[in-house]
Each structure stands twice: as C-alpha cells, then as structure tokens.
N, C-alpha and C positions, 0 to 999 in steps of 0.2 A: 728308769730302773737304776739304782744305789745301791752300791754294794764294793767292799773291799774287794784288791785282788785274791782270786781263790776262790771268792764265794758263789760261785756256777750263775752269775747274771748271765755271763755272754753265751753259757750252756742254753739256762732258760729261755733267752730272747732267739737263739738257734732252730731250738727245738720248737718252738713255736713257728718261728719262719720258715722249717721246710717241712710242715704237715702239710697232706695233701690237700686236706680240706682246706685248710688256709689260703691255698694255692690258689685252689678253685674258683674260692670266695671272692679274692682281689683280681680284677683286672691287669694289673701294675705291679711289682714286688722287684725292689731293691735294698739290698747289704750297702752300706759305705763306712768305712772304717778312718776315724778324724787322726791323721798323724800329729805330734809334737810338733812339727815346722808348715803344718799343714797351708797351701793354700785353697782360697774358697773357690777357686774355677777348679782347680783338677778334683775338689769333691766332688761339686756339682755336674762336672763332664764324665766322671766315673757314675753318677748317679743317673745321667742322660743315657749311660752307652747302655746300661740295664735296662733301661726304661725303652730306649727305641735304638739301635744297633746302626740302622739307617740313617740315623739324625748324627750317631758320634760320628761317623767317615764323614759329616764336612769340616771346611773351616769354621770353629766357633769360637766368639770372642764373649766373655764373662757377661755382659750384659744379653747376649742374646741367646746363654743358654738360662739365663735367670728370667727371659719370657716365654721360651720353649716348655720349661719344667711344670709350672702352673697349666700351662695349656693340654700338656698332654694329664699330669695327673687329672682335671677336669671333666676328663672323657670317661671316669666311672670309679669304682672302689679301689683306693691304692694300700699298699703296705710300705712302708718306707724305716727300715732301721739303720740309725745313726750312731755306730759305735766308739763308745770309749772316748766323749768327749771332755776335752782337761778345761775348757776357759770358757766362761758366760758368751764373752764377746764370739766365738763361734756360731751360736747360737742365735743370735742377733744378727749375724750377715748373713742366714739363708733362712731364717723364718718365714721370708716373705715367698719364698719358691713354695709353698705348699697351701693351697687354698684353701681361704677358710668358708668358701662358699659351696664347699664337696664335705656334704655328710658323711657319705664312705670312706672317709680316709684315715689313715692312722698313722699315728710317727712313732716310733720306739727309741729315744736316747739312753744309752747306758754309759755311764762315769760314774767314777768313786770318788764325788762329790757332792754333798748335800746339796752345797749353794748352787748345783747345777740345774733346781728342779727346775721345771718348763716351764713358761705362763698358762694358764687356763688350761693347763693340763693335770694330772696325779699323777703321783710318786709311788712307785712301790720301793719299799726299804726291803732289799736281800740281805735278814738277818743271817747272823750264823747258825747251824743246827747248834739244838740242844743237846743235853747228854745221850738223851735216850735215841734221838734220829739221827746223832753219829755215829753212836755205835751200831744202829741197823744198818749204815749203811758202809760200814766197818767191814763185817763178817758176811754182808752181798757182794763189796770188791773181792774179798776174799772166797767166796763160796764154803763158810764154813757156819757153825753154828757154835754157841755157846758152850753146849753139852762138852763138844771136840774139844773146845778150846780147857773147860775142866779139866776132861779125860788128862787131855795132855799136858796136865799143869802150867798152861801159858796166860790163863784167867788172871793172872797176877799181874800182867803188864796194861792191862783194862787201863787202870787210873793216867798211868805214863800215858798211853797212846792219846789218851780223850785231852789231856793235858797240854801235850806238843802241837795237837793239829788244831785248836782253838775253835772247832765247829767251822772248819773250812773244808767245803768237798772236797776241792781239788788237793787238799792234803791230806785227805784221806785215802784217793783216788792213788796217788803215787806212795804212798803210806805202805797199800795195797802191793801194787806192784812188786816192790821191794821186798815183801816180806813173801808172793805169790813165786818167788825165786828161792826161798829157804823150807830146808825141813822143819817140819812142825816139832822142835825140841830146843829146851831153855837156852843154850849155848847160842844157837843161830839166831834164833829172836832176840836175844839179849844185847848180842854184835852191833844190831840194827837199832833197839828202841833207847839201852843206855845212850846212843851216841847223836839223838835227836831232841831237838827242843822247841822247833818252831817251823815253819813248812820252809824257810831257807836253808837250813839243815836238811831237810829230809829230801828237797831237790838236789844239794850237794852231795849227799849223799847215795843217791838214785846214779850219780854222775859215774860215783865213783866206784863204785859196785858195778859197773858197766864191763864187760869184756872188751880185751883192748880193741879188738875188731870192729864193735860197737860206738866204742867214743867220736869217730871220725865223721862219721853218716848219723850219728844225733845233735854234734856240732855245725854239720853242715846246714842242718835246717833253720840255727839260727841269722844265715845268711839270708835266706827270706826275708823282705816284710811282715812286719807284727799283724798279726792276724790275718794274712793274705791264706787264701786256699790252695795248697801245694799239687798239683796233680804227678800222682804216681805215678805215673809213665815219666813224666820228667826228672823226678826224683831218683829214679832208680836208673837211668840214664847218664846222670851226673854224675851220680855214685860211680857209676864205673867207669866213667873217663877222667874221674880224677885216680882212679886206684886205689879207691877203696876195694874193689873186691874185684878177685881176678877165678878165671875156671879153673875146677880143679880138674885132677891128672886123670881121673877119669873117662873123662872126653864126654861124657853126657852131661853133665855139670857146666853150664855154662855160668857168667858172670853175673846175668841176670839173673839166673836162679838162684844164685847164692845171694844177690841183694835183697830177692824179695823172701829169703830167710830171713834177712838181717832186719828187716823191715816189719818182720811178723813177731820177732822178739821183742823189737820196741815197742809196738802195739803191745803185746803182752804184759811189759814193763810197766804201761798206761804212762808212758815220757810222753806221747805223742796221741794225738784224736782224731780217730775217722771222721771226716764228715759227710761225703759220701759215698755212695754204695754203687756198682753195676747191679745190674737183674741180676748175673749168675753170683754173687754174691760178694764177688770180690774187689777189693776197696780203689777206687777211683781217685780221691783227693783228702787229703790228711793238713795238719797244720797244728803249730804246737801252740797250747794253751797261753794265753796270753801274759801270764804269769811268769810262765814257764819262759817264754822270749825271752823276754827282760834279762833273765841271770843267764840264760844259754848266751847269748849274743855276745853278752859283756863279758863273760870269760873268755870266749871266743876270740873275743879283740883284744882283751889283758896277754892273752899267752901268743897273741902275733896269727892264731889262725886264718884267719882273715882280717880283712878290714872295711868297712861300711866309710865311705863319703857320701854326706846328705849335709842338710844344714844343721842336722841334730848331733851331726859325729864329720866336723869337718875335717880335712886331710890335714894331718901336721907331719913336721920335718921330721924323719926318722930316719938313723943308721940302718938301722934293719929291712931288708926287701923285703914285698908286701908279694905273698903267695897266690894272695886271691884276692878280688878284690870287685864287692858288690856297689854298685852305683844309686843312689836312690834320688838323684835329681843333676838337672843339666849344670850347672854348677862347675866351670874346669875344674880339673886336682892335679895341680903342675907341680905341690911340692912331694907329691912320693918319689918311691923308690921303685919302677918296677922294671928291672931288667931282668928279675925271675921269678918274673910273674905265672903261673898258673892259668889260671883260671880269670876272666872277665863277665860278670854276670850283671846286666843293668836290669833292672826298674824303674827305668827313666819313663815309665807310658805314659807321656802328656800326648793326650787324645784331644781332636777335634783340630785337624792340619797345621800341627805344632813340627815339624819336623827335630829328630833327635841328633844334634850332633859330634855331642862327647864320643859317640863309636869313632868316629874319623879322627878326632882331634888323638884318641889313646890310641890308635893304631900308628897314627901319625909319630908319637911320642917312642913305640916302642921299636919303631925302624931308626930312630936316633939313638937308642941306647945298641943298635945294631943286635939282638939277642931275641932271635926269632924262632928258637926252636925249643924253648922251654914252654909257650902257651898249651894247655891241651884242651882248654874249653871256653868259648868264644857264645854266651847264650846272650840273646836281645828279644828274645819270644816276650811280642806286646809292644815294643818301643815303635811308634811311630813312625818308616819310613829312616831304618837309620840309615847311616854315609857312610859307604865303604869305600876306599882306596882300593887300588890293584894291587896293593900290598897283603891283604887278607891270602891271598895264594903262597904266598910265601911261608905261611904260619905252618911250616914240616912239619910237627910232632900233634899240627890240631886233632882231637879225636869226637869233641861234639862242635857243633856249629847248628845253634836255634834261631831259626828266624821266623817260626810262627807266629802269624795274626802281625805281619810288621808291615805290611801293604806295600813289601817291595816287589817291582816287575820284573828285575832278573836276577840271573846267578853270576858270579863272573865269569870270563870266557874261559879261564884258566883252573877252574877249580877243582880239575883233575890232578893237578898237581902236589893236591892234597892227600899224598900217599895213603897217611894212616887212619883218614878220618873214618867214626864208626858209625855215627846218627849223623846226618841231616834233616832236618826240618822243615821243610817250608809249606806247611800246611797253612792255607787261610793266610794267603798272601796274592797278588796280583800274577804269579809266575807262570808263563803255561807251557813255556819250551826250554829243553833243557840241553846245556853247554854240547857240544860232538865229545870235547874232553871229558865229560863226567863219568863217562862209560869204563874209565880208567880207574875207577874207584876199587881197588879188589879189596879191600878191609872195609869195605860196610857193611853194616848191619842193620842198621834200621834206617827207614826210609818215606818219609811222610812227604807226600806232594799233595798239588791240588785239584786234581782232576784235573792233571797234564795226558794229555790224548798221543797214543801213537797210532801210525798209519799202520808201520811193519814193526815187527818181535826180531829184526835182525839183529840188531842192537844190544837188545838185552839176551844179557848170554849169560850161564851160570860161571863159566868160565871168566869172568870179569866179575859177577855177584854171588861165587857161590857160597858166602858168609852170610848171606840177609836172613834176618828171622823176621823182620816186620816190611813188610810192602805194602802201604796204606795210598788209596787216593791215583792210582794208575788206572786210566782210560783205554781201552783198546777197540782200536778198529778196522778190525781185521779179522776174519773167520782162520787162516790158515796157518798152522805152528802154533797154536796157542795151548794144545795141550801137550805137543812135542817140548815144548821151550818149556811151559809156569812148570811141568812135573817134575824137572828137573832139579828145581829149588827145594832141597828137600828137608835143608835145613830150616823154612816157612814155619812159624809159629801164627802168624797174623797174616792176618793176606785179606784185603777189602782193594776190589775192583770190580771197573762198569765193562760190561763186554756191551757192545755195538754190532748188530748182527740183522740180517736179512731174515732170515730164518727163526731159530733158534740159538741158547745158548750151551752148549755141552761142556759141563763140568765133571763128568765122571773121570778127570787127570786127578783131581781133589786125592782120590784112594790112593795117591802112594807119596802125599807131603804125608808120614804120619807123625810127627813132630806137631803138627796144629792144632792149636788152642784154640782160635777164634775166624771164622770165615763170615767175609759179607761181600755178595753178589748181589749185581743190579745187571739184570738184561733188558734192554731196551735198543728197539729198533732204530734204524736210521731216522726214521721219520720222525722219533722223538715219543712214541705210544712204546710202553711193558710190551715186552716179547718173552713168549715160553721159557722156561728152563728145562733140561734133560740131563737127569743124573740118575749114574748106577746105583751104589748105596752106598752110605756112610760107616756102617753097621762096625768096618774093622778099624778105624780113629778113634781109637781109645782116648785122646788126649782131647777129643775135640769138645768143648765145652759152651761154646757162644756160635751161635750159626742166624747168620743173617739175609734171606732172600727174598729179593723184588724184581716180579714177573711171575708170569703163568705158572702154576703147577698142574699135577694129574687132580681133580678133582676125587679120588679116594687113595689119598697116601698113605702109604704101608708104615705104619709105625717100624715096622721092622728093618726098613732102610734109615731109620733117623740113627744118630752116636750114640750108644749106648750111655755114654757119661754125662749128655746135653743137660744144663743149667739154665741155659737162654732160648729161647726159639723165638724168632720174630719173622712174622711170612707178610707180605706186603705185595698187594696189586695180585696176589696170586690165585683166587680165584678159588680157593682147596675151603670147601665144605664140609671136613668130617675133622677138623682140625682135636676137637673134645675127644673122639673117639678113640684116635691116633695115639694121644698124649696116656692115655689109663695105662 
C-alpha cells in the first residue's frame, strides 16, 4: 500500500486487520511497525512475540528467530502487516521469514514510497480523494449537511477548505475537529479556514486552539513510539503523576476523572484515534496518527518538553535540564542533563532474553547528580527484565512506577519507603510475594499485581490503602474477613480478584463499594475446579458498568439483581441457563 502521509493507508490497512472476520480467517495475525533506526531482530522478535508469546520469553538470537518465523507461519493462514516501511534494503532482510510455500498467507507493506513496491506482489496506490469524496467526507466529520451550511452562509468556504486539505483524510479529519469546536457563524469559521493552507497548518493550528489544560496531555503522547498502541489506563495514569490534572475541590472529582475528560475532548478534537474498544464501550487503546507524531514530537523536543534518545534523536550536550526523558534503545546517554529530571519512561523492549540495562545505568547517574526527589515517574512496562539498584527507594516524590510485562521476580525490600507513590504496576511479571514494607504505602491508588496469593486479609488494611480505587490481580486464601476487610475499600472503582474457597464464594460485601465501575470475580476451589458464587444483588451500584464472573451460579438468575447500568456481562464456568432471558 502507497500512499502520502495523511492519506488513511495506515487507517485502511487497520481496519482491515481488526475485522473479526479476518481474525477468524488467519490462524496467525501480526502488526510490526519498521522504525528509522530499525533493526531486523527486534522486528522480527516483536513479530515472534505476536505470533507465539511462548517462543518471545526465550533466549533468541536473529538467526533462530529467522527459522522459527517460517515455521510457525507454515502451520496455516497468516496475516502479517508491515508498517511504514522507508528503504528497499528492509525488505530484502526479512523476505525470506515468510513462505512462499503457504498459500494462505498474506503480507501487507505500507510506505510512502513507490520504489518500495514488493516483488511478486501488487500495489494498491492510496490516491487522494476527489472533490466530490472530500467534501462527503467533510460534512460526515462534521455531521452536517450542505443545506446547514447555505442556511448559514458558510458554503462559501467550500473552495478554501477542498483547497487546503488536498484530498487528504486525515486533513479533513482534524479540519473537522477544529471547526466541531466553533459556532456555525462567518467570524468563527473564518478564524479557522483564512489561517490554514496545508494539513501542517491545520495540525498547528488544532495545537493551538487547544486549551491550555489540553496542550500538556496531547504533547505527552508524542513521547510514545510512532505508531505504537497507547493503552488508556496507562495514559491517564501518567497524566496524573506528572500533574497534568489534579481532583477538584469537590471531593467526588477525582484526578482520574478529570483526565478521562481530557481525553474525551481530544478524541472529540479527532488530534487523537481509538483503536480499540472494551465491550462496554469504552476505549482501551488510542495512538496518534502517524502524521500527526511526526510534528507533535518535534515540537515537543524543539520547546525542551521532553526529550527522546534513540539513534534517530541522539542525546546532545545541552544547557538546559531535560524534564522527561523517553528512551527508545539501549544506547548510554551520558551527555544529558538530568538532575531535574521528571519523568523516565523506556521503550527499550528488546525481547527474547536480551536484558535492559540503561534502567541501572540512569539510576546509577541520577544518585551522582545527588537530586532524588524531583523523579515522579519511573515507567519500564515491556523492557525486558530491567536492573534496579537499591537506590529506586530513595526516589521520595515517585508517584508512578511501571513495571508490567518486565519479567522481574521482585520488588525491593524497601519500597515502602516510597511515601507518595500512587500506581504500581506489576502485572505479568514473574512477582508473587510482596515486600512486609509495602503495606506502608498509604498514597496508593492503583494497584495491579499478578495473581500474588494471600493466606490472611491482616495485612491489608484500609487504614494503610484507604486511597485505592483499582485492585487488579489479588488472590485470596482465606474464607474469613474477607468481606469485613474488601468492604471497607470503598473508594474501589475496579476490583478483579480470585477468592479460594472450600465451600463457596460470598460476595454480597460488593453492595456497599458503591463507587464501582468494573468487578471481576473468579471462585475456584482449592482443588483447582469453579466453585459457586453467592451474591445479594447488585441492583443499588449505580455505577457499576462491567461485571465479570467465573464459577457456579443459580441456574435461573433474576435479572432484577443484575446493575442497572451494566454494559458488559461476561458469566464463565457458571452454569446459568436463562442467560437470554435475564438480559430483555
């Protein structure tokens, strides 16, 4: 696929890629996205770890995932899309990973390069829209109609707008946004379209029209990799441990809530694109247009907001301390500045038992600059196994610390000493027991583990967590205090835990978190077999929206105990029969 940026290749080749049907069709189906500094192993072991999950956690070395790849695509229908590729010669060093002896298979490359077409394959050219399929798709972002636009004598900007955006979607798309923010009257539209001439204009412009609240948390996303998939829980977590948004004074109002406002304007704005969905409708992972990167980033960097070391943006000598500072390869960066520093966020994930050791080396750096209480976000979610010093306790003022999917097996002894931190992370890591000191945490808030098992509920006290609104991935093994202790959390928004039970499992405590959005319960007996559930009703959790249960139910459940406001229902191993009837 060929196509300038703007022109909806990466949209097309997307939307293609997560249809269900498509899904269904291939056996196999992976995204790899070609960076500027690219190398061919970490394509190819990002392209493995999609492919088989089991195969990335070992040690691999380039040759032997370049005979694993053929092997496994060979076993039936694959889909394989290769984004955004800049040079022939890429092309040429993994052609041979995909067999040509597998009828079912397909590859999809997209660059905006002619000379990039493929051998023995076809090119689709993604021209620009015409006049006519711009402007329908003009007044579809807008939800208007031509008539409107007469009535309100703004017909007259037609030729400007078709003029500026050159038959490029995605200039139409943010075109849209920009003008989905103004009154339908000459003055306001005029502000907008006089002062645009080309979709670099109309992004800078989208920037700047932004409330100031705004600018912070849609610069922040150019700290991402181009094209990588942002998952909102992460995003709106970072938001608020950098300070972008704080709760207001009304005490219901938390922080979070205010970010995933902020986050629904920008969606609104169309700066930014869902790409996927939860059941109950609400958006899981976003990521901004690829276009769109490009000038967010580089301004980003131009005005010192952060700063990116990779090979494509190496670290150079500067006066200026570096606030933030994203890592996109092992690489040292010995000539910054960071003694006020912010924020550390790597993308160093070289997978296949590569260990990461830029975390130890910058820690290492920022106890020489002695200036440890300025960090407040320390994220490595995805880096291989990175090196922590006993120095990470020290970091006073940390308020996130991500270490999901990093295959470490502990925590430090000391990480209680992390007064203020608000998230921890460590889901889908090797972790299963946790510091005696952690329990000192009283400013957390969220709290992702991995099916870390407790014997006894003495431990967890509200009185030590009575902040948390997310408790994901907690085991319990214990029948006694378990709804004296979880009811007390009543600030719970999310709450997913396995209860371990002889008997049964009694969740009728659930009625008085009523702050809960999302519940997921798994009972299961010792023995390792689904054990019953036994709950009052839900009926007074207004708030509750996603509800998740695995193990027995009553075989005729009263709809009239389910949430009123439920979006999701997912019943598993449960055994309930009248599920259709329940639901009307």
């Amino acid at each position: 696929m060929v196509g300038e940026g703007g022109s909806g290749k990466i949209a097309i080749a997307r939307k293609v890629y997560n249809r269900v049907d498509i899904k269904r069709h291939f056996s196999r189906c992976a995204w790899v996205h070609v960076t500027k500094d690219f190398k061919v192993r970490d394509v190819l072991v990002d392209m493995i770890s999609q492919l088989d999950e089991k195969i990335a956690k070992e040690p691999l070395l380039e040759d032997e995932v370049r005979w694993r790849i053929p092997k496994l695509l060979g076993q039936g229908r694959y889909l394989i899309v290769v984004d955004d590729v800049v040079t022939p010669e890429f092309w040429e060093a993994i052609k041979e990973v995909f067999p040509s002896s597998s009828p079912g298979g397909v590859v999809i490359v997209t660059t905006q390069k002619a000379n990039m077409a493929v051998p023995s394959g076809s090119t689709l050219l993604v021209r620009p829209l015409n006049d006519v399929e711009s402007w329908a798709l003009f007044l579809k972002k807008l939800e208007l109609t031509e008539d409107m636009l007469h009535n309100s004598q703004l017909i007259k900007f037609k030729e400007k707008i078709l003029k500026s955006c050159c038959g490029l979607p995605l200039a139409f798309v943010l075109i849209g946004g920009l003008l989905s923010a103004k009154e339908l009257t000459h003055s306001e539209w005029s502000r907008v379209i006089e002062n645009v001439n080309s979709i670099e204009d109309i992004l800078a412009l989208s920037y700047h029209e932004l409330p100031s609240y705004l600018k912070p948390c849609f610069l922040y996303m150019g700290l991402f990799p181009k094209a990588v998939e942002i998952p909102i829980r992460r995003l709106i977590h970072l938001w608020v441990a950098e300070g972008f948004v704080t709760s207001l004074s009304d005490g219901d109002t938390v922080g979070e809530d205010l970010a995933e406002m902020y986050f629904e304007e920008l969606g609104c704005r169309k700066t930014i694109e869902v790409v996927r969905w939860r059941f109950d409708g609400s958006p899981k992972a976003c990521r901004l247009p690829s276009f769109v990167h490009d000038i967010v980033s580089s301004k980003a960097r131009d005005i010192g907001f952060f700063q990116i070391h990779s090979k494509s943006f190496p670290a150079k000598k500067s006066h200026l301390p570096v606030r933030r500072l994203a890592i996109y390869s092992n690489i040292p960066c010995s000539k910054l500045d960071i003694s006020h520093l912010h924020s550390y966020v790597s993308f160093n994930t070289l997978k296949g038992g590569i260990p990461a050791g830029n975390s130890s080396m910058f820690l290492d750096k920022i106890k020489n600059k002695r200036n440890l209480g300025a960090l407040r976000v320390l994220d490595v979610e995805s880096v291989y196994k990175p090196q922590f010093p006993k120095l990470v306790t020290a970091l006073l003022n940390l308020r996130y610390l991500g270490l999901r999917s990093t295959a470490i097996s502990s925590l430090p002894v000391f990480i209680g000493d992390l007064r203020f931190l608000e998230t921890l992370d460590v889901k889908q890591t090797n972790i299963t027991t946790l510091p005696d000191s952690f329990w000192k945490l009283r400013n957390l808030r969220h709290l992702y583990l991995n099916g870390i098992h407790l014997d006894s509920l003495e431990k967890l006290s509200v009185e030590s967590l009575n902040k948390l609104q997310s408790l994901c991935g907690l085991s319990i093994g214990t029948e006694s205090l378990v709804a004296e202790t979880l009811s007390k959390f009543t600030c719970l928004r999310k709450l997913q835990l396995t209860l371990y039970t002889r008997t049964n499992a009694k969740i009728d405590w659930t009625s008085q978190l009523n702050k809960l959005h999302s519940l997921r319960i798994r009972s299961i007996r010792k023995s390792g077999e689904h054990a019953p559930i036994k709950f009052g009703s839900f009926k007074e959790q207004q708030n509750l929206v996603n509800l998740y249960l695995f193990g027995g139910l009553p075989r005729q459940l009263d709809s009239r105990t389910l949430p009123p406001n439920l979006k999701s229902l997912t019943l598993t191993k449960t055994q309930c029969q009248c599920l259709g009837s329940c639901l009307n």
